[in-house]
C-alpha positions in Angstrom: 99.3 90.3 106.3 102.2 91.9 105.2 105.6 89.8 104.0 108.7 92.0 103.5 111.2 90.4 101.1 114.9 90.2 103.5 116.6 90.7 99.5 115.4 94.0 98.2 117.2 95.5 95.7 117.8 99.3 95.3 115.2 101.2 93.2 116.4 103.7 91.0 114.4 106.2 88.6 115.2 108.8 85.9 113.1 111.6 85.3 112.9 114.4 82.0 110.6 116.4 81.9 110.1 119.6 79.1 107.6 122.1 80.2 106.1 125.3 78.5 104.1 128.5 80.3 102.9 131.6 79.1 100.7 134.0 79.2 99.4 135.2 76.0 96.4 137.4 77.7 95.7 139.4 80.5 94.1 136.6 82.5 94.8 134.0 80.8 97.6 131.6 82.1 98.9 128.2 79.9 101.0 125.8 80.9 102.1 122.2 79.2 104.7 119.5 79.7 105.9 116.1 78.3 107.5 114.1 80.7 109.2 110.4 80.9 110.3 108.1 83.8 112.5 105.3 83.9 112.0 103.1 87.2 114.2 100.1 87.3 114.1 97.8 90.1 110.7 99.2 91.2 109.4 98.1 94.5 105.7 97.6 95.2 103.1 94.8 96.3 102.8 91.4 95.1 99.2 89.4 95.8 99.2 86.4 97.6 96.6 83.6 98.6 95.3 84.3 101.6 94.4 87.9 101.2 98.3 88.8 101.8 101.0 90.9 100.1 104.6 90.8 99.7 106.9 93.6 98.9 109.2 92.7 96.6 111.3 94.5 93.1 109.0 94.3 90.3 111.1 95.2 87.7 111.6 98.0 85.8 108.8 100.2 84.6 107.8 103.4 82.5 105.7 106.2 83.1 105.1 109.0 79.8 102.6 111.5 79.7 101.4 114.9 79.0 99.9 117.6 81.8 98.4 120.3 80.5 96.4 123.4 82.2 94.3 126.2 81.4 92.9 128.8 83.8 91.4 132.1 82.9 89.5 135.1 84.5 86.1 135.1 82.9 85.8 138.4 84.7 88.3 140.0 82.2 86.1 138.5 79.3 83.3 140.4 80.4 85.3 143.5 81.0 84.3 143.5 85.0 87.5 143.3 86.1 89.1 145.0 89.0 89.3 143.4 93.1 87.4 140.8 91.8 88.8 137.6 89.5 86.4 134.5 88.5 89.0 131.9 87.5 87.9 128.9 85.3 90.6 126.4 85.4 91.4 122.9 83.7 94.7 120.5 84.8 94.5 117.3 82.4 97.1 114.5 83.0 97.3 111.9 80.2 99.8 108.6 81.4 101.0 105.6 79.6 102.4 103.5 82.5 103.8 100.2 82.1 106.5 97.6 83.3 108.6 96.7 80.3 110.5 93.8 82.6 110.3 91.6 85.1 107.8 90.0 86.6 105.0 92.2 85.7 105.6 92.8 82.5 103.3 94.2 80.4 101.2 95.4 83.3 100.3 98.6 84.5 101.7 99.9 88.1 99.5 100.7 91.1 97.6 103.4 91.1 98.4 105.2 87.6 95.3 105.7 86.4 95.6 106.9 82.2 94.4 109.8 82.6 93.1 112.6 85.6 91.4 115.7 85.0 91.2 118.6 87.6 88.8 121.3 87.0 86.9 124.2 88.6 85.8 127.7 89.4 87.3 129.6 91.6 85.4 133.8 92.4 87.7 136.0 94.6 86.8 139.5 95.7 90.0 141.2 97.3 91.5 139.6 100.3 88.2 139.3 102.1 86.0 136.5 100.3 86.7 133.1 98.4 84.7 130.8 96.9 85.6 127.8 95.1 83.8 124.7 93.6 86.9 122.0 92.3 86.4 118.4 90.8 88.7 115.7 90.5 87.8 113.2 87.8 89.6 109.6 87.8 90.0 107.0 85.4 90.3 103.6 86.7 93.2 101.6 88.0 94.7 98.8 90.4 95.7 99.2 93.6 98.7 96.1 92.7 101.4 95.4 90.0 99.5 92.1 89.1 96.6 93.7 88.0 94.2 91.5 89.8 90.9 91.9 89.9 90.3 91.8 93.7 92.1 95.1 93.6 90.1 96.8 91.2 89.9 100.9 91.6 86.7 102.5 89.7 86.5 105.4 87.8 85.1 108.6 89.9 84.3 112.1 89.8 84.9 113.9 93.0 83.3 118.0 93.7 84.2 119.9 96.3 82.7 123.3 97.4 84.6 125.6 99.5 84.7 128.8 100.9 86.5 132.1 103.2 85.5 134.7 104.5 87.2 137.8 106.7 85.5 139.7 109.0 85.6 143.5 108.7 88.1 145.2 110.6 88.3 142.0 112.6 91.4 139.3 112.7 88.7 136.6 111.9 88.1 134.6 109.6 85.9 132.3 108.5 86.2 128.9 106.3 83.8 126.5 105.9 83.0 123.8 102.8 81.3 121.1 101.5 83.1 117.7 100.6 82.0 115.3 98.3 78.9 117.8 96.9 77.2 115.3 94.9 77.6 111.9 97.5 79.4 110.3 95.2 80.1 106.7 96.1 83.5 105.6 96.0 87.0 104.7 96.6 90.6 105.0 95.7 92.8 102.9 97.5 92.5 98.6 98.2 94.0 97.7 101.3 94.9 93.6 101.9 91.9 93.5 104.2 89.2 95.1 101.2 88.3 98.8 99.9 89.2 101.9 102.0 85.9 103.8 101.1 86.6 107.1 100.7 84.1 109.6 102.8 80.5 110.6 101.1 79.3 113.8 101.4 80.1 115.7 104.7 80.5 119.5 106.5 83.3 121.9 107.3 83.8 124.6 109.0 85.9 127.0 110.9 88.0 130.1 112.1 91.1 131.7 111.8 93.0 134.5 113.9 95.6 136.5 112.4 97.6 138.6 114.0 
């Protein structure tokens, strides 16, 4: 279902990108950037009748945006420091993607959503333990250059739970997790065929041996 254009012209993309980090606070870490890409001659995946695609240039887009994170060890806050951290973190990514020529002008590209938030808590105590609860939350996009409703992504907010332990004066250790803690329904890529669902909620786990 796939038709690969025999002409194809050479993509090429410029990338600047200004970035800050610091750490103002014993636990506390900052980090920000501005960034701006220049894609001209973009491939990607053009919609046709019959439920197939063509590859083909697509002209020459641009992707701006901010990232931003945050992540600090609430232990520190309430002076219980020590082996043991409890990290609250925050990654924000805020896009402004479009395709200033060609044929899809005025569009947005595939898969850049405007904006993606990562967030979670994450408890360590020395080498031996980790546990770790993480989100990803989405905004919606398209899975093709046209825009076309057929290729429609949702918003979603994704949770994951994970966790590691090591065995005392053992060279085990364990790992095991939760994906998808709150069964959320949904799905982030559009294949020609329909929606790859992504999995709901299911089990991990596992062992490691170091030596």
């Amino acid at each position: 279902t796939n038709i690969v254009n025999a002409d194809l012209a050479e993509g090429r993309a410029v990338q600047l990108e200004l970035g800050y980090r610091a750490q103002p606070l014993a636990g506390l870490v900052l980090d920000a950037s501005v960034f701006h890409l220049a894609f001209n001659n973009q491939i990607g995946a053009v919609a046709l009748p019959g439920g197939r695609t063509s590859v083909a240039n697509i002209g020459r887009a641009v992707h701006r945006g901010v990232e931003a994170s945050v992540q600090y060890d609430l232990l520190r806050l309430l002076g219980r420091g020590g082996r043991s951290t409890l990290n609250l973190y925050a990654n924000a990514m805020f896009l402004d993607a479009e395709f200033k020529e060609g044929a899809a002008a005025g569009r947005t590209p595939q898969y850049a959503p405007d904006h993606v938030v990562r967030s979670g808590l994450a408890y360590t105590r020395g080498a031996g333990f980790k546990l770790g609860l993480t989100g990803t939350l989405s905004a919606d996009a398209f899975a093709d250059d046209a825009n076309s409703a057929q290729r429609y992504v949702p918003a979603y907010a994704v949770w994951d739970l994970t966790a590691e332990m090591k065995i005392p004066r053992t060279p085990l250790r364990v790992i095991a997790g939760v994906n998808n803690v709150f069964d959320e329904d949904y799905y982030s890529r559009v294949r020609p065929d329909g929606i790859d669902p992504s999995p709901r909620r299911n089990y991990y786990i596992g062992a490691a041996l170091e030596f």
